[in-house]
C-alpha positions in Angstrom: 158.9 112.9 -38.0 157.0 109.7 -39.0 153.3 110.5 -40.3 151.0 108.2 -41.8 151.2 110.1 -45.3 155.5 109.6 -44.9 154.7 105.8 -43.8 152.8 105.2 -46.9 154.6 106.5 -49.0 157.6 104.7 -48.0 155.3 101.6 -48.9 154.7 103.0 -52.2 158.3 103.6 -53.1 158.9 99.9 -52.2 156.7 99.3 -55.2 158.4 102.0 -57.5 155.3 103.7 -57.3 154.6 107.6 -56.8 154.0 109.2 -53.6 151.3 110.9 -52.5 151.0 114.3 -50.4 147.7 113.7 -48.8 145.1 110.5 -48.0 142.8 112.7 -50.0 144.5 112.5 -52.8 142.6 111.3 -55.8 144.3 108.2 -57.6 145.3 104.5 -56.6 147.7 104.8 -54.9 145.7 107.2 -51.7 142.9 105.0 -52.3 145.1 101.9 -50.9 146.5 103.9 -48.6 143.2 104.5 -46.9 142.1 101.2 -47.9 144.8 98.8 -45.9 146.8 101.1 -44.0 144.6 100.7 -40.6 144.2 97.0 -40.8 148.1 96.4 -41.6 149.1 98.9 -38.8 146.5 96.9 -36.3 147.4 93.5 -37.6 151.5 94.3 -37.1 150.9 96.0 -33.8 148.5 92.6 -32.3 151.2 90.2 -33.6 154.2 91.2 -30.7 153.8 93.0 -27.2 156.2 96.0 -28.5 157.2 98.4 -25.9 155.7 101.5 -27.6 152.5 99.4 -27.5 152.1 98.2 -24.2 149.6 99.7 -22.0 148.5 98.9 -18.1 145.0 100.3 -16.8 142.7 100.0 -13.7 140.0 97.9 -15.0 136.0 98.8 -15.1 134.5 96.4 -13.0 130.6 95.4 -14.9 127.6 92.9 -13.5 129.3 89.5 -12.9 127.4 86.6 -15.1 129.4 84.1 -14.2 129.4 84.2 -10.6 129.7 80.6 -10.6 133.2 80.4 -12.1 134.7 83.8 -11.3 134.6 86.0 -8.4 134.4 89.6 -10.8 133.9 91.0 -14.0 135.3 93.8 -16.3 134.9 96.0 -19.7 137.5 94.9 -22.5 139.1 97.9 -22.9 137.6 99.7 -26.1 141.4 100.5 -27.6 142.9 96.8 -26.9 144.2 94.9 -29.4 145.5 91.8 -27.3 145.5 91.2 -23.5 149.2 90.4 -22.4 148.5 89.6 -19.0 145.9 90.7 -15.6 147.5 91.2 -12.5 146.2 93.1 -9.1 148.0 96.0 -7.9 151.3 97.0 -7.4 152.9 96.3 -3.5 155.7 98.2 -2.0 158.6 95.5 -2.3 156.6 93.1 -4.8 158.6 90.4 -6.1 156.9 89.7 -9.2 158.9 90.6 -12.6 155.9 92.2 -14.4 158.0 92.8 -17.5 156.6 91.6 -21.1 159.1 88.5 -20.9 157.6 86.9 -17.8 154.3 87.1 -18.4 154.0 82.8 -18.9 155.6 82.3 -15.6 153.1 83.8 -13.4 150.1 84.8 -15.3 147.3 85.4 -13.2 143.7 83.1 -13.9 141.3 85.0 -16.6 138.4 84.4 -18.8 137.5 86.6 -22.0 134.2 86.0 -23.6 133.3 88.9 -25.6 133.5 91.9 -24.2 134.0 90.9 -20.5 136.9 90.4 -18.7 136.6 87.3 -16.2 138.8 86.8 -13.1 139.6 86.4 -9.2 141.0 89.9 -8.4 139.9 93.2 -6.9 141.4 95.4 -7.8 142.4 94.1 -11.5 145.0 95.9 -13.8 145.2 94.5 -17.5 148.7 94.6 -19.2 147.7 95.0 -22.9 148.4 96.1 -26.2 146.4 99.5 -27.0 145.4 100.3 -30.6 148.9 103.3 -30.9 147.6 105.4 -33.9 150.5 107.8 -33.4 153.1 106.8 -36.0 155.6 109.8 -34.0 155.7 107.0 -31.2 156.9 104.1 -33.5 160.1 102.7 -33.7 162.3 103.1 -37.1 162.3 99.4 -37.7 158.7 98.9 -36.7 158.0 101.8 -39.5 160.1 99.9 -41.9 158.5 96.6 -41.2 155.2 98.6 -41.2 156.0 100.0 -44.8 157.0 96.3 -46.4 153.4 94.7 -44.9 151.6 97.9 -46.5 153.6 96.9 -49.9 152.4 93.8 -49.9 148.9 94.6 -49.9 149.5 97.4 -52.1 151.2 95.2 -54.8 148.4 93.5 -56.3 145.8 96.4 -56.5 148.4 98.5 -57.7 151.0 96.4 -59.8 149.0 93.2 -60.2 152.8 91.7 -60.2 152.9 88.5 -58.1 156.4 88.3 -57.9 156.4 92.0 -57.0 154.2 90.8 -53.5 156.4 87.7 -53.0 159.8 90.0 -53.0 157.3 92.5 -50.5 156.1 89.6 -48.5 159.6 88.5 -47.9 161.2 91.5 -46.9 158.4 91.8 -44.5 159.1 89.0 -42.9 162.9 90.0 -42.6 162.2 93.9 -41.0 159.7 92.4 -39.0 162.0 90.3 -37.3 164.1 92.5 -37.0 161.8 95.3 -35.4 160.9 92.6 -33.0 164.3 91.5 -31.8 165.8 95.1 -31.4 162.0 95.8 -29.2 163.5 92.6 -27.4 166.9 93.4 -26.6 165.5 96.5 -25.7 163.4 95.4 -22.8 166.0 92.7 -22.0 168.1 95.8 -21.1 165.8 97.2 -19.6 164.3 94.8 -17.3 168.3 94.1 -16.7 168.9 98.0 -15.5 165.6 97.9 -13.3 166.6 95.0 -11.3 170.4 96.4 -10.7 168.5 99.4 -9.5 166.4 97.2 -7.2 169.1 95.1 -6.2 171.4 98.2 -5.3 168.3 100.4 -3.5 167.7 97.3 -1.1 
């Protein structure tokens, strides 16, 4: 089972450098860990809507300051990373294909200043990506990728080999791409299997 400790380590090997068996460890190599391992983890998870990632919640409605542009108001949630899309709520027999892939074809109107979320609906539901701290939810290629990004910002602290961080960055790019297109496929099939369903209960 995937733990940060086993993800970081796996970043470490990358380098050809020793594991550790706690963040507490003393040494460089913990003291990266600790270091990078949030920001790369946040950074990766903000860069694609994956499936494992993808959250929808009732939004907090807040005092309305720009009641000249937009009808409410509502709280950023505190564990987003990227808004994906705001929609109202769900109707028996709705239409709409909600699904990651179709978000561009009928996003609804919003404004984000800050900490506010600005738009015409009530209620509002926000499709997002949440902050997923639980490496047992990941997917195997999204822990590879996950392990290469970590090598490249381990590389220089710990090998101070530039070539060693090229070869990283490369092969980051390559599992990344590759975590993203099986997420993809993945909700491709999904979306595919939900609308035979749909199609077959009406």
């Amino acid at each position: 089972m995937a733990s940060i400790v086993s993800i970081c380590n796996l970043a470490l090997s990358n380098l050809g450098k020793d594991n550790i068996s706690a963040l507490t460890d003393a040494g460089a190599e913990a003291r990266a860990c600790n270091q990078f391992y949030d920001q790369t983890r946040d950074a990766l998870l903000q860069g694609y809507p994956w499936r494992f990632a993808g959250k929808t919640a009732s939004l907090a409605e807040v005092t309305n300051d720009k009641a000249g542009a937009w009808k409410y108001a509502y709280r950023y949630p505190n564990d987003c990373l990227k808004v994906r899309f705001v929609r109202p709520a769900y109707i028996e027999n709705d239409p709409t294909d909600y699904s990651a892939t179709q978000v561009d074809s009928f996003g609804f109107a919003h404004e984000i200043e800050g900490q506010t979320i600005y738009c015409d609906l009530s209620p509002a539901f926000l499709r997002y990506t949440f902050r997923n701290v639980d490496p047992t939810k990941y997917s195997p290629l999204f822990i590879e990728a996950l392990s290469w990004h970590l090598a490249v910002r381990f590389a220089m602290p710990l090998t101070r080999d530039p070539k060693m961080r090229a070869d990283a960055f490369q092969l980051a790019q390559q599992t990344q791409g590759l975590a993203q297109m099986a997420d993809a496929n993945e909700t491709r099939e999904t979306s595919d299997h939900d609308s035979e369903f749909a199609t077959g209960r009406a």
